[in-house]
TORTI-238619 format. One line per field, with one value per residue: residue number from 0; x, y, z of N, C-alpha, C, CB in turn. Coordinates in steps of 0.1 Angstrom, whole numbers, plus 5000, padded with zeros to 4 digits. Glycine has a CB too. Example, Ala and Ser with C-alpha at 12.3 -4.5 7.8 and 13.67 -1.06 7.14 Angstrom:
REM residues 2
num: [0,1]
nc1: [5132,5128]
nc2: [4943,4978]
nc3: [5078,5071]
cac1: [5123,5137]
cac2: [4955,4989]
cac3: [5078,5071]
cc1: [5132,5129]
cc2: [4967,5000]
cc3: [5078,5079]
cbc1: [5113,5141]
cbc2: [4955,4994]
cbc3: [5090,5057]
//
This chain:
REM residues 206
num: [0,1,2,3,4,5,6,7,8,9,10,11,12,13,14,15,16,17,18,19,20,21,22,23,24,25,26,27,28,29,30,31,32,33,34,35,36,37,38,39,40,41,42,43,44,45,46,47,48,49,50,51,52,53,54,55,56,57,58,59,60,61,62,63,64,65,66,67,68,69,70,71,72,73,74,75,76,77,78,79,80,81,82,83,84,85,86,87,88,89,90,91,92,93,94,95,96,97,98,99,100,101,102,103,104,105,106,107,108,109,110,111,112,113,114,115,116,117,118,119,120,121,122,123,124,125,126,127,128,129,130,131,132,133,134,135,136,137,138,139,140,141,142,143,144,145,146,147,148,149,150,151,152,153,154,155,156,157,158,159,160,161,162,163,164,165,166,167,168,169,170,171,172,173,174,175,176,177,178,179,180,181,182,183,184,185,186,187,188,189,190,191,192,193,194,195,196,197,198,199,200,201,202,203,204,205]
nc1: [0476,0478,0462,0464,0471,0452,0431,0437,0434,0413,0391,0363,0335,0298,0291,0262,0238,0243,0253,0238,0224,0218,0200,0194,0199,0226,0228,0199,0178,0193,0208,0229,0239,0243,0227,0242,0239,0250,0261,0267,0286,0291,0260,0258,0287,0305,0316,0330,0333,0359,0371,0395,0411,0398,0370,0337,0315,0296,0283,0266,0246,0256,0232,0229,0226,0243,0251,0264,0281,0280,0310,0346,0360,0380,0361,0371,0361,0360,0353,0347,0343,0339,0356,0366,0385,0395,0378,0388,0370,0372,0358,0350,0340,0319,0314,0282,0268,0253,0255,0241,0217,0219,0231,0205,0188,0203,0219,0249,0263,0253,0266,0290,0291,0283,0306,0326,0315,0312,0289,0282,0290,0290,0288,0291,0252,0248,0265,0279,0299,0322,0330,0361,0366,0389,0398,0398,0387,0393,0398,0375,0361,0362,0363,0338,0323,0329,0316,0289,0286,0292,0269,0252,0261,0256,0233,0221,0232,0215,0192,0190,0199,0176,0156,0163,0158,0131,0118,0129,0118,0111,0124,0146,0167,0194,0202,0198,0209,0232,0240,0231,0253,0268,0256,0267,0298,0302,0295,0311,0339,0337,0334,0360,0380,0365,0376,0401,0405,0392,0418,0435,0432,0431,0438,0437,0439,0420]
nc2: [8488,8474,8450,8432,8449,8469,8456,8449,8474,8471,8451,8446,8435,8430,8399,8388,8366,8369,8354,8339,8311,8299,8287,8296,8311,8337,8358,8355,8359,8371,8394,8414,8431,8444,8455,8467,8468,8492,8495,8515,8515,8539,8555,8574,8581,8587,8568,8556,8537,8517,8502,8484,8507,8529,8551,8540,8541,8558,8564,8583,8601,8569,8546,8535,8530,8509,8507,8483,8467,8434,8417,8401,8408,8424,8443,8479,8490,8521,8540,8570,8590,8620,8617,8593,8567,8560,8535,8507,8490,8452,8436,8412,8394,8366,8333,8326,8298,8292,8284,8257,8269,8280,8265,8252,8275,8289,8277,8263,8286,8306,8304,8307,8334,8347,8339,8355,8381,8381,8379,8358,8364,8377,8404,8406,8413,8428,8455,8459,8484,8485,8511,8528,8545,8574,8569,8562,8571,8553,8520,8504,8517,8516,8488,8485,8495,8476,8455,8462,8464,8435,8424,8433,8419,8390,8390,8401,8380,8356,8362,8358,8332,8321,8332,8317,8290,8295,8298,8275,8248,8212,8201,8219,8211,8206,8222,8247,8239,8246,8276,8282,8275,8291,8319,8317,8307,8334,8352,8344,8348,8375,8386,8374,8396,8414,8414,8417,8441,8459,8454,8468,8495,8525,8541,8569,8585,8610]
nc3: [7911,7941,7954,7973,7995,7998,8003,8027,8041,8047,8046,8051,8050,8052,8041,8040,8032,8003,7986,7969,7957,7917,7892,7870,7834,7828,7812,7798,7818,7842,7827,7816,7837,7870,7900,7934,7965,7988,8016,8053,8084,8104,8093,8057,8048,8019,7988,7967,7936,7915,7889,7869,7875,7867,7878,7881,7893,7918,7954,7975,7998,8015,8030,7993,7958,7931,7901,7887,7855,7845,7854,7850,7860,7896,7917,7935,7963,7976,8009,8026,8057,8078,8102,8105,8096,8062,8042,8022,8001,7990,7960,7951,7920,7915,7904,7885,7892,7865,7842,7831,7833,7809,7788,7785,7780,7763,7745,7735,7719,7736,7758,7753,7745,7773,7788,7779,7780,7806,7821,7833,7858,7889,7914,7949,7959,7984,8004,8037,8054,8072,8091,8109,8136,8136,8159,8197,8228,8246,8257,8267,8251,8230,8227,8237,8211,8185,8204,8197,8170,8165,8176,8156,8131,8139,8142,8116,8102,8115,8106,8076,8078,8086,8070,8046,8053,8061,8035,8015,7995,7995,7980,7981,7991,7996,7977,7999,8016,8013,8009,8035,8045,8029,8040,8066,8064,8059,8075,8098,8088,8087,8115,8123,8107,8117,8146,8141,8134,8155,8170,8157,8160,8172,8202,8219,8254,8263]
cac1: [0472,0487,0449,0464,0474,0439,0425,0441,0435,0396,0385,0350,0322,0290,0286,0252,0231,0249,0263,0228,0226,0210,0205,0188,0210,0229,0221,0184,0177,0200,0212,0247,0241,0236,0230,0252,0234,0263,0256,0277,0278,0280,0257,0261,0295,0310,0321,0339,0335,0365,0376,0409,0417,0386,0354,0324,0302,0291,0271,0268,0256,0252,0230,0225,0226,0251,0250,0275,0282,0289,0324,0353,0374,0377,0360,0376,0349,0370,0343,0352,0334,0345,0360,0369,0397,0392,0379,0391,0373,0379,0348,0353,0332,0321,0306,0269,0266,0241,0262,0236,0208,0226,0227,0190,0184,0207,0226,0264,0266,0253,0276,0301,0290,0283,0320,0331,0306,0314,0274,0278,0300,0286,0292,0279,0244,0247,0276,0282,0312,0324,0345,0368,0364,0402,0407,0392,0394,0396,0397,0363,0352,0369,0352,0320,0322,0332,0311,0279,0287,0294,0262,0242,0266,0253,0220,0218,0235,0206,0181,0190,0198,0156,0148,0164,0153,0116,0116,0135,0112,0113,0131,0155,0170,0207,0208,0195,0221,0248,0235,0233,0268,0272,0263,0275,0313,0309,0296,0327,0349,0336,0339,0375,0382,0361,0386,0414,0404,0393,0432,0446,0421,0438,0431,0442,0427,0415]
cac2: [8488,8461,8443,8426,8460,8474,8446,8447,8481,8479,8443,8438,8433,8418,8390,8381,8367,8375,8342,8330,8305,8302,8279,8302,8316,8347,8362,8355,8359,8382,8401,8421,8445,8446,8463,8466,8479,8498,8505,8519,8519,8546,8560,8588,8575,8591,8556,8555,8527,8517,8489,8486,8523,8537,8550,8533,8548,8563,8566,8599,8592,8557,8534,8537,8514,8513,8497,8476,8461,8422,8412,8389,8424,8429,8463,8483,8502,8534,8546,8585,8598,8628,8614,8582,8562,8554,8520,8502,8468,8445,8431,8400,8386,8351,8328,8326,8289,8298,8272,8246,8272,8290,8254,8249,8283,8292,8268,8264,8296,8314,8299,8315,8350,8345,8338,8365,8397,8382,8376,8346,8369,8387,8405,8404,8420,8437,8449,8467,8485,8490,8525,8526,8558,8575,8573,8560,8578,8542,8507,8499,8524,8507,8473,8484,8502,8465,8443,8465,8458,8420,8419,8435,8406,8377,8393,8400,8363,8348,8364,8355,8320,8321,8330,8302,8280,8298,8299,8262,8241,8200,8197,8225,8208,8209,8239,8257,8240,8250,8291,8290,8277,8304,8328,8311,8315,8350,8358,8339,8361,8392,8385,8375,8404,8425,8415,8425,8457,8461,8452,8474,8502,8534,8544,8579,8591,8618]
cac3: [7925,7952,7959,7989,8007,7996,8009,8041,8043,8053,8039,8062,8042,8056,8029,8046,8021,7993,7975,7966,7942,7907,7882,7857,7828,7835,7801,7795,7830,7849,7825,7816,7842,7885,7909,7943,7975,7998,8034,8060,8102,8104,8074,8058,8043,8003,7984,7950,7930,7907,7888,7864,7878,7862,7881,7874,7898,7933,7963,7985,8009,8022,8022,7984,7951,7923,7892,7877,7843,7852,7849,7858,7871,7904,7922,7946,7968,7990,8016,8035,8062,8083,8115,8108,8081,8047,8040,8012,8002,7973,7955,7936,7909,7917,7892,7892,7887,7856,7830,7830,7828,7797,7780,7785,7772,7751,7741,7739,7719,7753,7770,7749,7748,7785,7796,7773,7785,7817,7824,7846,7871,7895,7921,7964,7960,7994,8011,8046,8048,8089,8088,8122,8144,8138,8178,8209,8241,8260,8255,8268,8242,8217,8232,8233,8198,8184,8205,8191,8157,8163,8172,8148,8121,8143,8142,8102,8094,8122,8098,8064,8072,8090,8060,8033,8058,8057,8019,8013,7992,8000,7964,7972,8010,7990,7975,8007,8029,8009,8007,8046,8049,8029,8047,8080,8064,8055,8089,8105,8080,8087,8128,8118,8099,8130,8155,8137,8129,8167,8180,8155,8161,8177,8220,8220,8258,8260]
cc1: [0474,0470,0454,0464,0460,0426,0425,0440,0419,0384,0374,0335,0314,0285,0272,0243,0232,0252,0252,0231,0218,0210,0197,0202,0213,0226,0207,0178,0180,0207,0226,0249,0238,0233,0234,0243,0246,0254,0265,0276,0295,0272,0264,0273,0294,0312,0317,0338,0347,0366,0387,0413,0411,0375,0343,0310,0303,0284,0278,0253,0249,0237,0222,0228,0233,0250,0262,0276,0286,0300,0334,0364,0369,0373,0371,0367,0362,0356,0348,0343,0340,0349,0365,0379,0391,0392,0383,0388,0371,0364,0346,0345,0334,0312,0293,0265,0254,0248,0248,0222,0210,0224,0215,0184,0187,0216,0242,0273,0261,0258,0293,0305,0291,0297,0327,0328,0313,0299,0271,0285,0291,0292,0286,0268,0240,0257,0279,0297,0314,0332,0348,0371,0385,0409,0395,0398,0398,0391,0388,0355,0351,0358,0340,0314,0317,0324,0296,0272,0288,0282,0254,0246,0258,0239,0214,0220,0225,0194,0176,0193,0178,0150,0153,0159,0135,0115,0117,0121,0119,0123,0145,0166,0181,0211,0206,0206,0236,0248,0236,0245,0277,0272,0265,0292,0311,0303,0306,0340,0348,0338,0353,0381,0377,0368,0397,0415,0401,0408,0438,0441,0432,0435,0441,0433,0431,0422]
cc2: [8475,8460,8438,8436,8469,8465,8445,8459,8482,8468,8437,8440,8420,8408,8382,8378,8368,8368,8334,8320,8301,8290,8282,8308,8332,8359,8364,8360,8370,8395,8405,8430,8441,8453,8461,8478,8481,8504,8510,8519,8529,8550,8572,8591,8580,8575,8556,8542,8521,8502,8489,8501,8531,8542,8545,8533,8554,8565,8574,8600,8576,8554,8538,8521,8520,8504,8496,8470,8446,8422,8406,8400,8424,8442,8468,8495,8507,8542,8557,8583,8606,8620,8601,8577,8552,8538,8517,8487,8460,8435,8421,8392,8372,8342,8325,8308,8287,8290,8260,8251,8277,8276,8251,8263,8293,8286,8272,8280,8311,8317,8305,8333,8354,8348,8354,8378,8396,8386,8370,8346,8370,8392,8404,8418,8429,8435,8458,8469,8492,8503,8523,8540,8559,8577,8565,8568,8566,8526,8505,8508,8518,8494,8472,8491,8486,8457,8448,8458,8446,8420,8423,8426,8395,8381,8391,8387,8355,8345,8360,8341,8314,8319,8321,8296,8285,8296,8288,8255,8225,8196,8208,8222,8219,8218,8249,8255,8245,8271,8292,8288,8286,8317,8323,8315,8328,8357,8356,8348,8376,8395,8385,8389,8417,8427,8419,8435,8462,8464,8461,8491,8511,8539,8559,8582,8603,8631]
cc3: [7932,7957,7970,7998,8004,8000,8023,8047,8054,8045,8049,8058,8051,8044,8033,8032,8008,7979,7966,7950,7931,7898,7870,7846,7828,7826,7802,7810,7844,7844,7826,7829,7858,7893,7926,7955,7990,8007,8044,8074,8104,8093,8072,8050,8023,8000,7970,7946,7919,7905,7875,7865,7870,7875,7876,7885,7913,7937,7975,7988,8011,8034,8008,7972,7940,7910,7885,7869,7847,7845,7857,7871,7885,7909,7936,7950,7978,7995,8024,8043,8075,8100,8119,8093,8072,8045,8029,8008,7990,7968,7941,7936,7913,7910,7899,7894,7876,7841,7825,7828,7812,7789,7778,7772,7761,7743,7736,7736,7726,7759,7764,7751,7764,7794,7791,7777,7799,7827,7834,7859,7879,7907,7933,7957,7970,8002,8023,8049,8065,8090,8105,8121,8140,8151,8187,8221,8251,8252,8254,8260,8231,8214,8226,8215,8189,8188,8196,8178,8155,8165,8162,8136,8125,8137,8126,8099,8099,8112,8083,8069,8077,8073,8046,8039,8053,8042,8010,8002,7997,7990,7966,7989,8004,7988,7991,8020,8029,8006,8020,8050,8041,8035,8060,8079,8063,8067,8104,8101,8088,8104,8132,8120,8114,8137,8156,8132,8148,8174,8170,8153,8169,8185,8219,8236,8257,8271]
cbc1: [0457,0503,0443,0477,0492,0438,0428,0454,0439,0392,0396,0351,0326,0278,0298,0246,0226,0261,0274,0214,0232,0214,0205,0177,0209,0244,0223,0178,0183,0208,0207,0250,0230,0238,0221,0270,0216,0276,0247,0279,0277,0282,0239,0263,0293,0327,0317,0356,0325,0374,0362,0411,0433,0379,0351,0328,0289,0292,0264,0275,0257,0264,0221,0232,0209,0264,0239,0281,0292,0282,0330,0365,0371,0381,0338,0391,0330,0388,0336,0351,0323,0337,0351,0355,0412,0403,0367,0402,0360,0400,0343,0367,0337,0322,0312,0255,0267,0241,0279,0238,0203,0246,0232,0182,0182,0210,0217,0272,0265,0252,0274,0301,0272,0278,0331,0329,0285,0326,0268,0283,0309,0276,0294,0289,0237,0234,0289,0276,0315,0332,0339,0382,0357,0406,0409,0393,0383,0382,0401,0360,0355,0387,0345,0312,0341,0340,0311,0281,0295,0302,0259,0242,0283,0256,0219,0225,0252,0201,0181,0198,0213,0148,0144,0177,0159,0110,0125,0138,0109,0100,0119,0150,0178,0208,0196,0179,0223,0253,0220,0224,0274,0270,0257,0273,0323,0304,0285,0331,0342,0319,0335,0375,0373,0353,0388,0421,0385,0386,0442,0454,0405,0441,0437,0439,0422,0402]
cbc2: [8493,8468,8432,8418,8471,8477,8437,8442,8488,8502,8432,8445,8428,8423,8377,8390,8372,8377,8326,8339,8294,8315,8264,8316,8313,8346,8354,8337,8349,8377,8404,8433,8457,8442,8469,8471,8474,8510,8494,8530,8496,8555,8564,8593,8559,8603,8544,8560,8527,8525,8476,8480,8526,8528,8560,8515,8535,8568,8550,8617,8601,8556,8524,8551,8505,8513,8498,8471,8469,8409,8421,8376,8449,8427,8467,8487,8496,8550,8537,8601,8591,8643,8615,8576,8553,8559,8512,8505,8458,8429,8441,8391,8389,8347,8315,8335,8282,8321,8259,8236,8280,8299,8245,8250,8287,8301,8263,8250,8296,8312,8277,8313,8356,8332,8321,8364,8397,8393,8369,8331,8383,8383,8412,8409,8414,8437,8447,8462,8496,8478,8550,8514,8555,8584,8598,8546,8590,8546,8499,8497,8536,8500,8472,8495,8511,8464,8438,8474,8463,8409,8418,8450,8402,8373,8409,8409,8354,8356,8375,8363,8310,8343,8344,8293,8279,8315,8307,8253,8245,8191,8203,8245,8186,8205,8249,8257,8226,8238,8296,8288,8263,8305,8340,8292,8312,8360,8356,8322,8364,8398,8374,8371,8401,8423,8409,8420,8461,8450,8433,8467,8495,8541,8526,8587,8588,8614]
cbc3: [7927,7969,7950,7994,8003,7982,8005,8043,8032,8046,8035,8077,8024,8065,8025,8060,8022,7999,7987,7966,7942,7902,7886,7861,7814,7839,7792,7790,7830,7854,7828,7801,7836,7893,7906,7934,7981,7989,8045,8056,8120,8109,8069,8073,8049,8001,7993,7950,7927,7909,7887,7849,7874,7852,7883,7869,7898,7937,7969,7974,8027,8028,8030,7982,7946,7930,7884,7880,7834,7851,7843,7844,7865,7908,7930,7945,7979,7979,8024,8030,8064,8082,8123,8112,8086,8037,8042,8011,8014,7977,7954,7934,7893,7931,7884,7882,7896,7855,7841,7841,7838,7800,7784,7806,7778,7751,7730,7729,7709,7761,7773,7737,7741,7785,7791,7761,7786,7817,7816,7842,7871,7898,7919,7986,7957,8001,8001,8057,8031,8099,8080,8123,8166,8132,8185,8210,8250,8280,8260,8281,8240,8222,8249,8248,8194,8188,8223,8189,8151,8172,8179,8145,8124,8159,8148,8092,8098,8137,8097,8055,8080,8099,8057,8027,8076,8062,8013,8032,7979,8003,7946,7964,8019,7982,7958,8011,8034,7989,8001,8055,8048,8022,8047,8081,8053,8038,8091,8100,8062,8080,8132,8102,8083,8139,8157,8129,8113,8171,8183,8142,8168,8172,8238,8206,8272,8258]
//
């Protein structure tokens, strides 16, 4: 499967909150296993989970939770729902930074099993998946379809960085400034990614 053209197909995931960072071991701690909460605008949304051209799970209907085995593979979520085109978005494993806890706790042979299970992966813990109406009767339908949904992005990314900030300890400035510039890019991404799904969006009137 061509990942770029499955990517480009319906790549708009809200990564709000998502990237947090850890410095426990991924093993002792987090475990082989996660789970993946899939939401949809609209709800209501089928979505297939696959990853090397297997299934490995699903959610009927949306918003639901999926559990995944950690690992370095990428997923490919494909979301239906009657009236609108098939999303397709690409879900790649990104290290936990959990190396320095895994040495503390389990020492180097941890840190082996660790890389190997594919422990210290993970995947985004919550991911919104935008499906695009198969038509508009008018531009300004289109617009306003689009501007909605920008805001409800601005709105969710406003919230989660509130709350690292609310939660921050005086010991954790560092780590908390580098989690909200996390999700600051992936709410710049997903605006991105908004707009260009907006311009290539389909005005059928009516």
């Amino acid at each position: 499967m061509n990942l770029e053209k499955v990517a480009g197909l319906g790549r708009l995931m809200m990564a709000v909150g998502l990237l947090a960072t850890t410095a426990a071991c991924a093993t002792v701690v987090g475990g082989t296993t996660q789970e993946v909460y899939v939401d949809s605008e609209p709800k209501g949304a089928t979505c297939t989970v696959n990853r090397q051209g297997a299934t490995v799970g699903f959610i009927k209907p949306t918003p639901g939770k999926v559990g995944l085995s950690r690992s370095k593979e990428t997923v490919i979520l494909s979301c239906t729902l009657e009236g609108y085109e098939q999303s397709n978005e690409v879900l790649v494993a990104s290290f936990t930074g959990a190396t320095v806890g895994n040495i503390l706790l389990g020492g180097l042979v941890g840190v082996a099993i660790d890389a190997a299970s594919g422990a210290n992966n993970k995947y985004p813990e919550r991911v919104m998946v935008i499906l695009t109406p198969a038509s508009f009767p008018s531009d300004e339908a289109r617009d306003a379809h689009y501007a909605g949904i920008r805001q409800r992005i601005e709105a969710g990314a406003k919230a989660e960085i509130d709350l690292v900030n609310t939660r921050c300890g005086s010991t954790d400035r560092e780590l908390c400034t580098i989690e909200a510039k996390q999700i600051s890019d992936a709410r710049d991404k997903a605006l991105a990614d908004l707009d260009r799904r907006r311009l290539a969006a389909k005005v059928v009137p009516a």
